[in-house]
C-alpha positions in Angstrom: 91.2 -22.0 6.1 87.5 -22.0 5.0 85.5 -19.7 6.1 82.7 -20.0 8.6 79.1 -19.7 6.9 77.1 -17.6 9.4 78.0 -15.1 13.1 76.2 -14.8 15.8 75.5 -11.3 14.7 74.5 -10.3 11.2 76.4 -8.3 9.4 76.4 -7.6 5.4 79.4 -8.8 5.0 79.1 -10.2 1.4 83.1 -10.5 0.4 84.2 -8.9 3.5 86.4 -11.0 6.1 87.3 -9.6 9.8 89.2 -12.7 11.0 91.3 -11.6 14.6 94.4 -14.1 14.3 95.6 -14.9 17.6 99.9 -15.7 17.9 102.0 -16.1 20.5 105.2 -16.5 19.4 106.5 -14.5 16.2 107.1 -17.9 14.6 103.3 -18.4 14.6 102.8 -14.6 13.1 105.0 -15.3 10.4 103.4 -18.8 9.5 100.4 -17.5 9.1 100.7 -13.9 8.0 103.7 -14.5 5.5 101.2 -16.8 3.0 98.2 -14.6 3.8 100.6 -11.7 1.8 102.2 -13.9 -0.5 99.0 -14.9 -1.5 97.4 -11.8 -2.5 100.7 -10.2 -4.6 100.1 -13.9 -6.6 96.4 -12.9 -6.9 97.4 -9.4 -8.2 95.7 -8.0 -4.7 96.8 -4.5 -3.5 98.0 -5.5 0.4 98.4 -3.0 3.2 100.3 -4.1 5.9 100.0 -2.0 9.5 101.5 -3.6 12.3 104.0 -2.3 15.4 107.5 -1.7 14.2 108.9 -4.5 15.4 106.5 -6.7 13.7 106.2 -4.6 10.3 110.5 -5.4 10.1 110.1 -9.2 10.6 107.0 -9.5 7.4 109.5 -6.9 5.6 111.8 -9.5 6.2 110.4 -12.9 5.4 109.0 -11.2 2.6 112.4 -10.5 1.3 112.4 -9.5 -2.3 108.5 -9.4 -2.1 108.2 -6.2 0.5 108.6 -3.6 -2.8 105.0 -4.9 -3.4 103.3 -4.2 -0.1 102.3 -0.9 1.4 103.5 -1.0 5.2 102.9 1.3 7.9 104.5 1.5 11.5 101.0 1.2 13.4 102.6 3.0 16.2 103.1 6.1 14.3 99.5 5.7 11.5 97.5 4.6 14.6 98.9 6.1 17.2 95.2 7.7 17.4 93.0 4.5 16.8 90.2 7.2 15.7 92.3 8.0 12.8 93.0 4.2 11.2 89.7 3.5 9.8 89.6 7.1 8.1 93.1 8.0 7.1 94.8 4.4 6.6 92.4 1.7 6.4 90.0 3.3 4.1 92.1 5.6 2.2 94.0 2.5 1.3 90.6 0.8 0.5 89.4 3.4 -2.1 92.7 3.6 -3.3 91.8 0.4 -4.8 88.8 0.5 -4.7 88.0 -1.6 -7.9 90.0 -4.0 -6.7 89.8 -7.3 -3.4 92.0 -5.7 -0.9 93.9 -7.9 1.6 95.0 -5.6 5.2 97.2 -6.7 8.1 96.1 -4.3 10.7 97.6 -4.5 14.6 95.7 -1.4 16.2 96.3 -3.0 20.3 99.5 -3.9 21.6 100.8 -4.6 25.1 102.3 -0.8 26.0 98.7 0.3 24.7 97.3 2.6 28.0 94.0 2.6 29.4 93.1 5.2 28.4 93.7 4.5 24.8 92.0 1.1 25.1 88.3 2.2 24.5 88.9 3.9 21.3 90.6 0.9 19.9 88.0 -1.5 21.0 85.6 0.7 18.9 87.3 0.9 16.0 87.7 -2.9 15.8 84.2 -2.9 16.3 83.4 -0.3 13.7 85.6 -1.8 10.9 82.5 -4.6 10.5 80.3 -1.9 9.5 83.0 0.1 7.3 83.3 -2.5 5.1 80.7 -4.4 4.9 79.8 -5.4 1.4 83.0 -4.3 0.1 85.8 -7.2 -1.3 88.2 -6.5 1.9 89.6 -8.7 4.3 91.1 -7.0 7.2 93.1 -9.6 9.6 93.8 -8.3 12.5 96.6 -10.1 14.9 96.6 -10.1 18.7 100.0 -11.3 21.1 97.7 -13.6 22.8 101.2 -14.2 25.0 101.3 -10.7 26.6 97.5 -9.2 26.2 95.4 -9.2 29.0 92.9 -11.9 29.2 89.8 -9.4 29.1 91.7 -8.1 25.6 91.7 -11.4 24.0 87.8 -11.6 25.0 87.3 -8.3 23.1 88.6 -9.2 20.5 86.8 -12.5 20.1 83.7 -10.6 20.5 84.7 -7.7 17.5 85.8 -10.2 15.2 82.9 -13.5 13.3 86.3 -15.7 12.7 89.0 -16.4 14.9 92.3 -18.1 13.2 95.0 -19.4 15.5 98.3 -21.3 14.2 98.0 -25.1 13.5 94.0 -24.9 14.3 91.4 -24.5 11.3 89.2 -20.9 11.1 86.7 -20.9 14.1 83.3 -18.8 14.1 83.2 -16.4 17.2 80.4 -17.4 19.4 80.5 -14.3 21.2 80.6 -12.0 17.8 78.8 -8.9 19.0 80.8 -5.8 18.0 77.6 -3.0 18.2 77.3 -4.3 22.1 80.9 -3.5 22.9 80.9 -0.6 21.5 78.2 0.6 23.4 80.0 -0.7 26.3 83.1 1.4 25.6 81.1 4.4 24.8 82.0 5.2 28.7 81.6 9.0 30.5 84.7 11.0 30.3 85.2 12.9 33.9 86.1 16.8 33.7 89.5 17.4 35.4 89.1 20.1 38.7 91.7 22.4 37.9 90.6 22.6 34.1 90.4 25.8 32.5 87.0 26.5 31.0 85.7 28.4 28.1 82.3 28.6 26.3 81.2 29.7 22.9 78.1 30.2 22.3 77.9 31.4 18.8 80.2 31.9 15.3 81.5 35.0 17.0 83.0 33.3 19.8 85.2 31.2 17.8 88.1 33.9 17.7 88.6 34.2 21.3 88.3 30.1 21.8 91.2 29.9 19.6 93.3 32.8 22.0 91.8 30.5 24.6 93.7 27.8 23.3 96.8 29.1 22.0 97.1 31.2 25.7 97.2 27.7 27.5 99.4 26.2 25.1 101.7 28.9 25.9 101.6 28.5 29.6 102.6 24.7 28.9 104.7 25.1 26.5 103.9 23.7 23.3 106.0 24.3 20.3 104.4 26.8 17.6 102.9 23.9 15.1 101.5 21.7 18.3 100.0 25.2 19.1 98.3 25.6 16.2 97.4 22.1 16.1 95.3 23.0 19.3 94.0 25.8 17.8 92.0 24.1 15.2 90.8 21.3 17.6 89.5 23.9 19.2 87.7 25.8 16.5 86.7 22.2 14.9 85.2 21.2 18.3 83.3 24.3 19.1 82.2 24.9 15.1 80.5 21.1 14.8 78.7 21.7 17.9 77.2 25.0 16.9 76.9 24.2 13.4 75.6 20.4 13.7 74.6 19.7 17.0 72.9 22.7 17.4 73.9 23.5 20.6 76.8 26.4 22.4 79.9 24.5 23.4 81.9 24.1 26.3 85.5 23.7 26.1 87.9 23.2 28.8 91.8 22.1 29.1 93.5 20.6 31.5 96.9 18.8 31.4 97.3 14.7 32.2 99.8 12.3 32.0 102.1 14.0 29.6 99.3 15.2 27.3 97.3 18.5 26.8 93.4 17.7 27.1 90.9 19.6 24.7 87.2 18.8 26.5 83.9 19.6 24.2 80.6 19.4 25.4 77.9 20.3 23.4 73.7 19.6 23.8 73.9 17.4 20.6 73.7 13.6 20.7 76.4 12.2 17.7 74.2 9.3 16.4 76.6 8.0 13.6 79.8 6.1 14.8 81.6 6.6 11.6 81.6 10.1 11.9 85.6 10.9 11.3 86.4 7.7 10.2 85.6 7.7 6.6 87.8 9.3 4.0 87.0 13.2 4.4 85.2 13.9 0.6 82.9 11.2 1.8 82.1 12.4 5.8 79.2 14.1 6.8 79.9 17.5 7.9 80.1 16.9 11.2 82.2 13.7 10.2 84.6 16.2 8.3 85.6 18.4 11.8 86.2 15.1 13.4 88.5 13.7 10.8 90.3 16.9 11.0 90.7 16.3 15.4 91.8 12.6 14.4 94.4 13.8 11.9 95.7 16.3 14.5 95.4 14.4 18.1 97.0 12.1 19.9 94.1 10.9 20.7 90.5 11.0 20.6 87.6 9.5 22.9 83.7 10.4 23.0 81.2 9.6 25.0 77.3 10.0 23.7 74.1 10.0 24.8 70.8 10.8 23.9 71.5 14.6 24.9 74.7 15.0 25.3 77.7 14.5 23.8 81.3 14.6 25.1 84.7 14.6 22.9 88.1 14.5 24.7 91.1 15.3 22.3 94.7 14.4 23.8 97.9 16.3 22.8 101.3 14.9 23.9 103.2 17.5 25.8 106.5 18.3 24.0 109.4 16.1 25.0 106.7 13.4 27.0 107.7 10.4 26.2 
């Protein structure tokens, strides 16, 4: 495939490659994945592959004997927060290696992917153009262009400069614009009625939003460790707003479809994107408490503005499917 010479969007992307590969059959994910692998281990290229479970055991398999060289991940269980692939499995993977071209297969959207979840992975495709940019990487990411949603397939074509589709050479996207939809993702999240609502207001209130926290999780249930999982959202939450935005926080829980919801809403407008979704050591500080909440949730969503700023951290309710 040769690569398209220029996007409708600029983007440093000198030895970087975001191609979205669209399939839909698993013959045509094979045909075109299986030599994009094969290729790198002959090129001595350190390859990561993260894809649904399903998907990861048929590459294991045509692989055969060549799997022991490839890192593979079940993207269901790695990504099961998309806030957390670009910091803890993308990335890490990339430095890593970092002397080194790296070739990734990375899968973040699938059919059973909910709504709610959608947002956050359409900004993490988005946000992988700037993560690498200038770095030898090429991240291909495949979409079931059989059993997405039409408006997903659009998305995607608008996240990713080069479109590859079996049996058809590389295409440039025409409608490559991955800063606009993110911007039009960055949606307002909605306060529950019944939530329970707490505010801290300075470094001494941090103690009793932790009780707060572990006191709800109690009246739901959660299990010790998913408790104290909840705790440190909390405290991470509550600590980046007084410390970095400047501002008290409001915190408030509320349970939803199966999941525990952690609200923080703080005076502060997050201007960086990346922030907790590089590796930790090289986060800003405010970066650093968000890795920390994608490492630990479910998932995570935020919604900024010029003064405000709104983070909404999902726990899964023990034994929710």
């Amino acid at each position: 495939m040769d690569r398209p010479d220029a996007t409708t969007e600029q983007i440093d992307d000198a030895g970087f490659a975001h191609p979205a590969l669209f399939y839909r059959t698993q013959q045509e994910y094979l045909d075109c994945l299986l030599p994009f692998i094969t290729e790198g281990l002959d090129a001595g290229q350190p390859v990561l592959v993260a894809v649904p479970g399903p998907n990861l055991a048929a590459l294991h398999d045509g692989l055969g004997p060549s799997a022991v060289g490839v890192t593979m991940a079940d993207m269901t269980e790695v990504g099961r927060n998309p806030g957390r692939i670009l910091g803890e499995v993308l990335s890490g993977f990339v430095e890593k290696h970092r002397r080194q071209p790296v070739r990734i297969i990375g899968e973040p959207i699938w059919p059973t992917r909910s709504e709610v979840e959608y947002p956050a992975c359409v900004q993490h495709e988005a946000l992988i153009n700037h993560a690498f940019a200038g770095r030898s990487v090429t991240v291909v990411c495949p979409y079931d262009a059989a059993h997405l949603k039409p408006n997903v397939i659009a998305d995607a074509r608008s996240t990713h400069p080069v479109l590859w589709q079996a049996g058809s050479p590389e295409q440039t996207s025409a409608t490559f614009a991955p800063d606009a939809v993110w911007a039009r993702c960055n949606q307002p999240l909605s306060t529950q009625a019944t939530a329970v609502k707490y505010t801290v207001q300075t470094l001494a209130d941090l103690s009793g939003a932790r009780a707060f926290a572990a006191a709800y999780a109690k009246w739901f249930g959660l299990s010790g460790d998913r408790t104290v999982e909840l705790q440190l959202i909390t405290n991470e939450l509550a600590t980046s707003s007084l410390m970095d935005a400047g501002s008290s926080c409001r915190l408030a829980l509320w349970q939803h479809d199966g999941h525990l919801v952690c609200e923080a809403r703080d005076r502060g407008h997050l201007d960086d994107p990346l922030a907790g979704r590089r590796p930790y050591e090289s986060d800003t500080s405010r970066g650093q408490g968000l890795g920390v909440v994608n490492g630990l949730a479910d998932l995570v969503r935020i919604h900024t503005t010029g003064d405000e700023t709104t983070i909404h951290a999902y726990l899964r309710l023990d034994g929710a499917a």
